[in-house]
C-alpha positions in Angstrom: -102.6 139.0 108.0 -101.5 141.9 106.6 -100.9 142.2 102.7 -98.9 145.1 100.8 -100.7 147.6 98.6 -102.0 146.2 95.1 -100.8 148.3 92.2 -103.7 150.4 90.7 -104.8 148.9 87.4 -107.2 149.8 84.7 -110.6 147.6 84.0 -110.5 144.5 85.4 -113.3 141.8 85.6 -114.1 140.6 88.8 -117.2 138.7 90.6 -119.9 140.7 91.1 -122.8 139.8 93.4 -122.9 137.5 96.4 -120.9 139.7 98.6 -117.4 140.1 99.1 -114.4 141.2 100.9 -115.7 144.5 103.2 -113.9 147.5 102.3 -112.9 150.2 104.8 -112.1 153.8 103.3 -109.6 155.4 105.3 -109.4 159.3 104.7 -107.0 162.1 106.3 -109.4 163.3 109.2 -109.2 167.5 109.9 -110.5 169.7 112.9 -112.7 171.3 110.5 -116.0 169.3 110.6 -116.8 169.9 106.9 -114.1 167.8 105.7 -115.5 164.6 108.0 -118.8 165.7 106.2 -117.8 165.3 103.0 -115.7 162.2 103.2 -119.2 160.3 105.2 -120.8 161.8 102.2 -118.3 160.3 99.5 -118.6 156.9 101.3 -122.0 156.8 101.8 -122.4 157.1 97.9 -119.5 154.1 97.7 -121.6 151.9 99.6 -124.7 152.9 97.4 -122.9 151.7 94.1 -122.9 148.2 95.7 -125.2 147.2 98.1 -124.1 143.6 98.7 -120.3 145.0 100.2 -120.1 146.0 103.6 -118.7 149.7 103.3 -117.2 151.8 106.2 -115.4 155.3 107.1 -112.2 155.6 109.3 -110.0 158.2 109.8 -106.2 158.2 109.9 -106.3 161.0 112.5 -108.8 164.1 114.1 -111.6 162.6 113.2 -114.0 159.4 114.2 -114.0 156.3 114.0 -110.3 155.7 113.8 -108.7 153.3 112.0 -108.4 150.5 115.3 -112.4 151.7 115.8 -113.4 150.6 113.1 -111.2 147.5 112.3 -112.6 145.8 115.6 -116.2 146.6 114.6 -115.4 144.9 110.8 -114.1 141.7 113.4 -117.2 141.8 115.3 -119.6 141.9 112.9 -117.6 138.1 111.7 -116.1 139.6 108.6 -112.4 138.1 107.8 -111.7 139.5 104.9 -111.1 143.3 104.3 -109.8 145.7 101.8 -108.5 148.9 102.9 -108.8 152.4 100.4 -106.8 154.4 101.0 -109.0 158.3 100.5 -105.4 159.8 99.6 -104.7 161.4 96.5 -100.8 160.9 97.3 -98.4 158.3 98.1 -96.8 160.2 100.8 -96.3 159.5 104.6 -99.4 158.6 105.5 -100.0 156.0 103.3 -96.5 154.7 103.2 -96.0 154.1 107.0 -99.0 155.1 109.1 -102.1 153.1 107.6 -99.6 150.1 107.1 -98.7 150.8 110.7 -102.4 151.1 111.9 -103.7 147.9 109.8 -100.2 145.7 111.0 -101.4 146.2 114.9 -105.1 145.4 114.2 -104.0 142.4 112.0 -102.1 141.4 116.1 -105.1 142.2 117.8 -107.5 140.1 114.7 -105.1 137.2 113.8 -108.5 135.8 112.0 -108.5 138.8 109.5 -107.0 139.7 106.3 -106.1 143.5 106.0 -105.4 144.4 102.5 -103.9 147.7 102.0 -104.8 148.6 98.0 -103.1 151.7 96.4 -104.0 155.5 97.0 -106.3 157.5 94.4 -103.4 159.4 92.9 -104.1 161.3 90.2 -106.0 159.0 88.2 -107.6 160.2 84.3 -110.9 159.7 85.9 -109.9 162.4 89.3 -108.6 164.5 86.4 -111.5 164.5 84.8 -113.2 165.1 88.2 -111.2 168.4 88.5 -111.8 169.4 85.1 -115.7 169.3 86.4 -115.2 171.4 88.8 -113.5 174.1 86.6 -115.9 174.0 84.0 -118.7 174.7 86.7 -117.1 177.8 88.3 -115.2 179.2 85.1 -117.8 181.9 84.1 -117.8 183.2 87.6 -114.0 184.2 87.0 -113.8 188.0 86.4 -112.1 189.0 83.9 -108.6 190.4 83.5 -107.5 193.5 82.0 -104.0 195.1 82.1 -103.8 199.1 82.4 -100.2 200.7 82.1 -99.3 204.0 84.5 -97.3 207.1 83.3 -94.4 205.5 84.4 -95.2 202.6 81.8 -95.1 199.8 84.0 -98.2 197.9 83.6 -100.7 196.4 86.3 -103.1 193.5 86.2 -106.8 194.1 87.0 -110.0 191.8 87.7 -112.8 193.0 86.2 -115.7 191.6 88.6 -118.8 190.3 86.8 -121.0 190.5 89.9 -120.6 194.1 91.0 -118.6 196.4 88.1 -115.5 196.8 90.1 -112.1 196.7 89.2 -109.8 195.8 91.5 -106.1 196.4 91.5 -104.7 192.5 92.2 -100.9 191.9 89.9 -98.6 194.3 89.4 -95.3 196.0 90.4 -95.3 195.7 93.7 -99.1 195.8 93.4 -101.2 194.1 96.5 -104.7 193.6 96.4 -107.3 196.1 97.3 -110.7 196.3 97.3 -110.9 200.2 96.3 -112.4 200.6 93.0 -109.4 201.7 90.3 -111.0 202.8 86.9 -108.5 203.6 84.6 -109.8 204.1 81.7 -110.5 200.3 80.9 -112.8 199.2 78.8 -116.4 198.7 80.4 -117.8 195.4 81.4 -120.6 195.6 79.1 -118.3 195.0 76.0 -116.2 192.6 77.7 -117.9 188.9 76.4 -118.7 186.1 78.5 -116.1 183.0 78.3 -117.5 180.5 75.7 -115.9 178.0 76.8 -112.5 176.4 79.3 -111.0 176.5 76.3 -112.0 179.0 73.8 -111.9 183.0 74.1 -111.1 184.6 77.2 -108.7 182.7 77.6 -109.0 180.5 81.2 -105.6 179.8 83.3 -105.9 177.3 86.0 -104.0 177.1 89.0 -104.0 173.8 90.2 -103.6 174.0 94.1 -102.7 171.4 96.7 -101.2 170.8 99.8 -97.2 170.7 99.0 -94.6 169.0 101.0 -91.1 169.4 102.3 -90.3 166.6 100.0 -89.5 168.0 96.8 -89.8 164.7 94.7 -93.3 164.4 96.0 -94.1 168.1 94.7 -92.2 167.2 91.3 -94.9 163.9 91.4 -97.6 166.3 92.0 -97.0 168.4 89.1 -98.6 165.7 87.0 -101.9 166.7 88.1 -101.3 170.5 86.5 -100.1 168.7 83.3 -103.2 166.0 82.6 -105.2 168.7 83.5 -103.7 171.4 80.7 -104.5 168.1 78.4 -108.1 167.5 79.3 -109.0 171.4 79.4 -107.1 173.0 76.6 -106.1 175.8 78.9 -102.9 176.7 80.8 -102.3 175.6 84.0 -99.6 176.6 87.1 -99.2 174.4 90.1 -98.7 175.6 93.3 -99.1 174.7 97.3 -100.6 175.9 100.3 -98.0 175.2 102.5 -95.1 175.8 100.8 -93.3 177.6 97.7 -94.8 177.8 95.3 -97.9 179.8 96.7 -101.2 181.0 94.9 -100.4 184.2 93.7 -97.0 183.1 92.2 -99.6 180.8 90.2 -101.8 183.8 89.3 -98.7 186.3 88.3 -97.4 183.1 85.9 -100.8 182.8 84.4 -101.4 186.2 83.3 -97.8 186.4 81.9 -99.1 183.5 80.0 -101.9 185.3 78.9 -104.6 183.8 80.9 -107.9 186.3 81.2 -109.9 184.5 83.6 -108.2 182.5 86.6 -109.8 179.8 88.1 -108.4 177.9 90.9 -108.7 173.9 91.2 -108.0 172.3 94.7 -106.8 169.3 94.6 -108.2 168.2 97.8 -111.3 165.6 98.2 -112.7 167.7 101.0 -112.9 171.5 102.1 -111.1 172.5 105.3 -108.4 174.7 106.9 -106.2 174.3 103.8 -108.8 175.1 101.1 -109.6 178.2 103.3 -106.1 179.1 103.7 -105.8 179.2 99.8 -109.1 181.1 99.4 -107.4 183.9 101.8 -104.4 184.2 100.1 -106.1 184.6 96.9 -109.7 185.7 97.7 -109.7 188.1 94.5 -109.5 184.8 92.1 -112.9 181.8 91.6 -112.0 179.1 93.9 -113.9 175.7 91.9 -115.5 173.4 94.5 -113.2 170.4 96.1 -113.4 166.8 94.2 -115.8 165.7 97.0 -118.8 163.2 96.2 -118.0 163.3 92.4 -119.4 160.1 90.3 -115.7 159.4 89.3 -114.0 159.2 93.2 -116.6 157.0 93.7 -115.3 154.9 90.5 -111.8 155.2 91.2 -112.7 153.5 94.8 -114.0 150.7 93.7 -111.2 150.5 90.8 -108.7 150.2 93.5 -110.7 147.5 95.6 -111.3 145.7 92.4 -107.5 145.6 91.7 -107.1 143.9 95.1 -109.8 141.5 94.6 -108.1 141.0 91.2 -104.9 140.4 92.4 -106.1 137.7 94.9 -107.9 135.8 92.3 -104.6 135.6 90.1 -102.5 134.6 93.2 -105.2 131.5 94.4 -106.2 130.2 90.5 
């Protein structure tokens, strides 16, 4: 049988102990092998957390096991009861109509076992939080910004790179990057301080980057991300996309105009791959904070969403 997502919830008390239903993580799958790596590596720190739950990886697509793979193996092994995670941080297509797709032909081939599909990740406090991580740890490798005008008085925007003494021309009017050292008579780095903090003086912009859609709502949905994450840091944030409008350096542009002095960017992604590179190319000028990947809190906000399906059963049998 297969059973609808649960709805996410926030603490709930559950059994612990004595086993229970298995739990199948189901993540995106990508050609590039690092993203497989980091999602065995998130699950293999899921199953960690509790021992006494059969835990497994599957794959919606590109990578192995697949969903049907692993699903027979679960039936093998004797289980009949099995909650299914969702490793998405939207509720878009794939979690909407493939995985419920995938899990209503096993549930034909495995009459004897109960699929439960629980919610995706979305962007939870605790992924927010997760992000906010992530900037924190690659903040004070964010050069610095400094803004030089011309004889013409039109003003460009300049990083000041910590790691070699360049300055290289990156915003401006109709200003592209270049690696050629401009030196303009801006103030050296020696006298430029350090960042103190994501929320203190420089001031730190964030652009908070993920995948986009064609779907319009589900960008507007994804904008909540930028906003928790302006909360949690203190700092400004832009969203944009790496397949669609808007890109990284519109981001970048509306972040100095804001008066940001250090950029970082946050991928909202769980795992590195052809996307996360794509974004590092069109902005390789800018600090690029690590993916969510094996962070305590995704492994938290897994079991949260099992728990709320093991939750939701209980109220339904008592």
């Amino acid at each position: 049988m297969y059973r609808l997502p649960a709805p996410p919830r926030g603490a709930v008390s559950v059994p612990r102990g004595g086993g229970g239903p298995a739990l199948i993580a189901v993540a995106h799958g990508s050609r590039d092998p690092r993203s497989a790596a980091t999602m065995a590596a998130v699950v293999a720190e899921v199953a960690a957390a509790r021992p006494d739950i059969a835990v497994r990886l599957a794959f919606l697509d590109l990578s192995a096991p697949s969903v049907h793979e692993v699903v027979d193996d679960i039936a093998a092994q004797g289980h009949t009861d099995v909650i299914v995670v969702p490793l998405l941080l939207g509720n878009a297509f794939h979690a909407r109509v493939d995985l419920p797709a995938l899990l209503a032909d096993a549930t034909r081939h495995h009459p004897q076992l109960r699929l439960t599909q629980a919610a995706v990740l979305g962007p939870d406090p605790l992924l927010i939080s997760a992000l906010a991580d992530r900037v924190a740890a690659a903040h004070r490798r964010a050069p610095l910004i400094a803004r030089a005008s011309n004889a013409q008085g039109s003003s460009a925007t300049h990083l000041l790179d910590p790691a070699c003494d360049r300055l290289d021309l990156v915003i401006g009017p109709k200003a592209a990057y270049s690696p050629t050292a401009v030196r303009s008579g801006l103030a050296p780095l020696s006298v430029v301080a350090p960042a103190s903090g994501l929320s203190g003086d420089p001031v730190v912009g964030i652009a908070v980057a993920a995948v986009g859609s064609r779907d319009a709502a589900a960008n507007r949905r994804t904008a909540v991300v930028a906003r928790r994450l302006a909360s949690a840091t203190g700092c400004p944030t832009e969203l944009c996309f790496a397949t669609v409008e808007p890109g990284i350096s519109q981001a970048v542009e509306r972040l100095v105009a804001r008066g940001a002095e250090r950029i970082v960017v946050a991928p909202w992604f769980l795992a590195p791959g052809l996307l996360t590179d794509r974004l590092v190319a069109a902005a390789p000028e800018v600090v690029h904070a690590d993916v969510i990947g094996a962070h305590s809190a995704l492994v938290d906000v897994i079991w949260a969403r099992y728990d709320s399906c093991v939750a939701a059963d209980l109220e339904l049998s008592a």
